[in-house]
C-alpha positions as CSV (number, residue, x, y, z in Angstrom):
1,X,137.7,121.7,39.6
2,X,135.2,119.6,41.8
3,X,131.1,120.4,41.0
4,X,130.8,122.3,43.5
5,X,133.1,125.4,42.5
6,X,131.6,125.4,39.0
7,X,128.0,125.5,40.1
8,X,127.6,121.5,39.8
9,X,125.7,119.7,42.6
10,X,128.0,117.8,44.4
11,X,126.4,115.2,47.5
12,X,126.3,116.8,50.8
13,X,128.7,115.3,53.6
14,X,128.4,115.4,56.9
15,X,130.9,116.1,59.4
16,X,132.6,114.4,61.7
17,X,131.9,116.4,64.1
18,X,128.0,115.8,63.5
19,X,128.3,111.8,63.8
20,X,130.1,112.4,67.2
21,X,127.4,115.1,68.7
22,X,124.4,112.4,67.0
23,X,126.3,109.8,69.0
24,X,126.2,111.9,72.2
25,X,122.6,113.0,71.8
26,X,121.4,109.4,71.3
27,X,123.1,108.1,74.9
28,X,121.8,110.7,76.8
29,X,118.3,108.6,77.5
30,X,119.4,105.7,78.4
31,X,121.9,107.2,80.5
32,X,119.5,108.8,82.7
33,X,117.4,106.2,82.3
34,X,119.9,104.0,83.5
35,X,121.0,106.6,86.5
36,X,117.1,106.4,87.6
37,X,116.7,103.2,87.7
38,X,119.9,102.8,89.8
39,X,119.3,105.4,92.2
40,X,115.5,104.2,92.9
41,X,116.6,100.7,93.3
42,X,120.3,101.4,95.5
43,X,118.7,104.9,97.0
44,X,120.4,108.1,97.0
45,X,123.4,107.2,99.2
46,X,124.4,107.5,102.7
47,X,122.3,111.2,103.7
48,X,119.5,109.3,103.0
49,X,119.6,107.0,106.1
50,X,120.6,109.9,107.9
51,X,117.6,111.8,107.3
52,X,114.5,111.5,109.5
53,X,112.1,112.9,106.6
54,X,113.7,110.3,103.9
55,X,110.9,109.7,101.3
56,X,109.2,106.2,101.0
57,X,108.6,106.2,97.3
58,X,111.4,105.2,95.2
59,X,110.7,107.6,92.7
60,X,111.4,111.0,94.4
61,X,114.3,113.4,94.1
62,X,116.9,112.4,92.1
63,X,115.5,109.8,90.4
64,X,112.6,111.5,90.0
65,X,115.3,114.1,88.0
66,X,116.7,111.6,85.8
67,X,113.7,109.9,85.3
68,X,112.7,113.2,83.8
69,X,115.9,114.3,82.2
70,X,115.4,111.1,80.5
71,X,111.9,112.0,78.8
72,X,113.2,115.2,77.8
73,X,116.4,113.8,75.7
74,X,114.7,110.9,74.1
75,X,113.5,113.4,71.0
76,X,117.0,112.0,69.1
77,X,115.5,108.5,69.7
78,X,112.3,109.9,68.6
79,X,113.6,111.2,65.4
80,X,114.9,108.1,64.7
81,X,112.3,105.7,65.3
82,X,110.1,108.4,63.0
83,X,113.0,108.3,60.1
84,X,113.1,104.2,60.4
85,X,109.0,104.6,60.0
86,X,108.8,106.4,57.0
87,X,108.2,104.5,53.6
88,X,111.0,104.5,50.9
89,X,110.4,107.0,47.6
């Protein structure tokens, strides 16, 4: 019988599944981040010459959005800067 099923301690795994949705959560920033900074500097596309009211500053609809979508996933990259921080016991 392993530890576990006779009341041993046996060292906690993670699952696969974990690593993948960690891997997700950490490409989310830069992805909008990246989606910003391409829609600021390319614009938003082809309605935007079209419309008379088009904004001047760069930073407005959606890259405005994934400039802010960004911010609010970077807590993975927060955690792990904070983890990295920590002294060793």
């Amino acid at each position: 019988m392993s530890p576990a099923c006779v009341g041993g301690s046996a060292p906690p795994r993670r699952a696969p599944a974990l690593g993948v949705a960690d891997g997700l959560a950490l490409a989310a920033s830069p992805t909008f981040a990246v989606m910003a900074l391409l829609t600021g500097v390319l614009g938003g596309g082809p309605a935007d010459m079209l419309c008379a009211a088009a904004p001047v500053w760069p930073l407005s609809g959606m890259a405005t959005m994934y400039l802010l979508m960004s911010f609010f996933h970077a807590a993975p990259w927060l955690k792990l800067i904070r983890a990295g921080s920590r002294p060793a016991r």
